[in-house]
Backbone as JSON, one array per atom type, in Angstrom:
{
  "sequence": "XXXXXXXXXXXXXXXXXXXXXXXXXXXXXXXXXXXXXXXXXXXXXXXXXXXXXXXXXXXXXXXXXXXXXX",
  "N": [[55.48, -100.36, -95.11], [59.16, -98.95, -95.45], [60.92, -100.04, -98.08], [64.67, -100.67, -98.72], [66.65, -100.57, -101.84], [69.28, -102.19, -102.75], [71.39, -102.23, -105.73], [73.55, -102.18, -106.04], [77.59, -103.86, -106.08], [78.55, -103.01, -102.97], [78.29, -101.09, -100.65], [79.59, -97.57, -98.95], [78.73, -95.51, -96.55], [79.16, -92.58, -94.17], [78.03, -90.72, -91.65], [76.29, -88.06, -89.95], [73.79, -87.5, -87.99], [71.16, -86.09, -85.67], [68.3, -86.4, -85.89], [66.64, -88.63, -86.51], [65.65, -89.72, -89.79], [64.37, -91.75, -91.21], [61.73, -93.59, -91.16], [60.5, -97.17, -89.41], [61.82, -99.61, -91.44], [63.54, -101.9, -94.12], [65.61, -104.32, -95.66], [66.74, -105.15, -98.59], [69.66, -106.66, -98.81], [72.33, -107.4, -96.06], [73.52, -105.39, -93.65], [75.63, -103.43, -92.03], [76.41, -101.78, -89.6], [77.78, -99.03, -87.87], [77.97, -97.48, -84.61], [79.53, -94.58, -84.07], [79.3, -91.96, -82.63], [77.01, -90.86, -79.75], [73.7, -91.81, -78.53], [70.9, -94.05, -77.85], [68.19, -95.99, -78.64], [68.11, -98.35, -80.72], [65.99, -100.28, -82.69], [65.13, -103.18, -83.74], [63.37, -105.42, -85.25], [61.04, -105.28, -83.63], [62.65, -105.77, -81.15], [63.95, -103.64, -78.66], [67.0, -102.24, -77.96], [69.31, -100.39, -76.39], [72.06, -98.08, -77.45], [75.18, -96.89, -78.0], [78.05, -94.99, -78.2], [80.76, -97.05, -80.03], [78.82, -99.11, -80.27], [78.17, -102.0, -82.43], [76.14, -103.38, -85.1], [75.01, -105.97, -87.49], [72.96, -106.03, -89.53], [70.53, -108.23, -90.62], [69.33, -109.58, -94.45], [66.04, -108.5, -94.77], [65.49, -107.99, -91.92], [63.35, -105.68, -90.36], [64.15, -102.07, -89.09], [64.71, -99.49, -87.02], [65.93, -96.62, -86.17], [65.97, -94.12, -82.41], [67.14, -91.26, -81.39], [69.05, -89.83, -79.32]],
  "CA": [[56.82, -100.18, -94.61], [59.98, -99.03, -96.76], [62.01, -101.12, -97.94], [65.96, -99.95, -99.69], [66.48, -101.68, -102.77], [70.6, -101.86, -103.58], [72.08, -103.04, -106.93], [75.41, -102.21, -105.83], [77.29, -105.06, -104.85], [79.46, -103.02, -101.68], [78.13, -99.4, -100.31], [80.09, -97.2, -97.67], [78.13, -94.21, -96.3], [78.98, -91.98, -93.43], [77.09, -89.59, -92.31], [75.74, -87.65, -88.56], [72.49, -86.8, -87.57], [70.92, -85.51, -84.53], [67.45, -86.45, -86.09], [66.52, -90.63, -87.7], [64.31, -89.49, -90.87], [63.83, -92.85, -91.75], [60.81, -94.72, -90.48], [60.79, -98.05, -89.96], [62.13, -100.12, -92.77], [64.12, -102.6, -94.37], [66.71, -103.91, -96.84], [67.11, -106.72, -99.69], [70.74, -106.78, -98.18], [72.68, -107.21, -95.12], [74.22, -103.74, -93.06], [76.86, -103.25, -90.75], [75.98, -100.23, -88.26], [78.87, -98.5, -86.53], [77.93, -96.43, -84.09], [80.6, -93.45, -83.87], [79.18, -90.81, -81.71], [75.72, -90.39, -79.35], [73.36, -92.76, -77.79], [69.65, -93.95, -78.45], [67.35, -97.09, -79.15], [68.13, -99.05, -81.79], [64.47, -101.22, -82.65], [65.52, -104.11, -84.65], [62.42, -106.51, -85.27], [60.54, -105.25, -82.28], [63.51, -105.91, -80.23], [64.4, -102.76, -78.55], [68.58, -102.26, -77.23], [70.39, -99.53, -76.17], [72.92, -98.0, -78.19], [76.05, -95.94, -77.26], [79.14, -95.37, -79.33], [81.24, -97.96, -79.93], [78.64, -100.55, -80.18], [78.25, -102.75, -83.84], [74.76, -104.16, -85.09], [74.38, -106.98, -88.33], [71.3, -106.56, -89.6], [70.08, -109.64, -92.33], [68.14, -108.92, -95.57], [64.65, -108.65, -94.23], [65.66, -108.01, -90.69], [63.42, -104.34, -90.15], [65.0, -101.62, -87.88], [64.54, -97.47, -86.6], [66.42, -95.5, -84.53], [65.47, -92.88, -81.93], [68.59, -91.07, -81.33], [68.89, -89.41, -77.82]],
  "C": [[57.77, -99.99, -95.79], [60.87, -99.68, -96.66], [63.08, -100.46, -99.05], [66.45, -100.98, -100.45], [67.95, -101.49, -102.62], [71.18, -103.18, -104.59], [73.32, -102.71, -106.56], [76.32, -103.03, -104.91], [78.33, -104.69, -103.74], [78.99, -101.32, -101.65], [78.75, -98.61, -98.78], [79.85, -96.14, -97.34], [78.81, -93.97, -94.73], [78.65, -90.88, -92.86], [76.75, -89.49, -90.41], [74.56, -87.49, -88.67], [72.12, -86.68, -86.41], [69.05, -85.62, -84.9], [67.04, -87.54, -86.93], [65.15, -89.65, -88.56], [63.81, -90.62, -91.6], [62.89, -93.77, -90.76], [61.11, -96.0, -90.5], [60.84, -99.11, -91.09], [62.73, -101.28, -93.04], [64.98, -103.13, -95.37], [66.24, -105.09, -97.82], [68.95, -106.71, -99.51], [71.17, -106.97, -96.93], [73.03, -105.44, -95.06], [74.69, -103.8, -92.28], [76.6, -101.69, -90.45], [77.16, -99.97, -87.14], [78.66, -97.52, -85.92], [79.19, -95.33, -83.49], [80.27, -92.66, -82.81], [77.51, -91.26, -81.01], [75.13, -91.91, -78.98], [71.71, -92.49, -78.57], [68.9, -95.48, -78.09], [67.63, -97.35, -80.83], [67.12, -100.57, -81.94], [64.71, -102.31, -83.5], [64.34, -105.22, -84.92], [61.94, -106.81, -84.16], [61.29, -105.36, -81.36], [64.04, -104.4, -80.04], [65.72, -102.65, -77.87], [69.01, -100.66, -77.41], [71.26, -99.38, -77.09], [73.89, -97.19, -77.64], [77.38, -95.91, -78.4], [79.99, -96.3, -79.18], [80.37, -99.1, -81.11], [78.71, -101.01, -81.71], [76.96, -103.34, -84.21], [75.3, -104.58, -86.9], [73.4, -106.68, -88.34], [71.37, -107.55, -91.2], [69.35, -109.15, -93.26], [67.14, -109.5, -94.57], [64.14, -108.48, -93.33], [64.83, -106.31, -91.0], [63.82, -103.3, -88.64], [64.23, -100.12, -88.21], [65.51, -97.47, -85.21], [66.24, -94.16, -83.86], [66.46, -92.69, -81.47], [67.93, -89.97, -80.14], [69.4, -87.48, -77.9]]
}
């Protein structure tokens, strides 16, 4: 499984896709997930939830996640 290393101590990406190219994975950090646009499965440590825009996901260092975007 991959895991995203970051030395930087605050990162703010945004960014679309219409296609998740990341398998599942994981961090050595927390992540705040804002979903802006589109709907899907968001897999968080086998736990599978709905997603829609709006919603907000925490994930913990170590917590692994994928999303299949709709």
């Amino acid at each position: 499984m991959k895991r995203y290393v970051q030395f930087d101590p605050f990162i703010i990406e945004d960014f679309e896709t219409d296609n998740w190219d990341h398998p599942k994975h994981r961090h050595n950090h927390f992540e705040i997930i804002f979903i802006m646009y589109g709907s899907g499965k968001h897999i968080v440590d086998e736990h599978k939830m709905d997603y829609t825009s709006g919603d907000l996901f925490l994930l913990r260092p170590e917590d692994f996640h994928e999303f299949k975007v709709d």
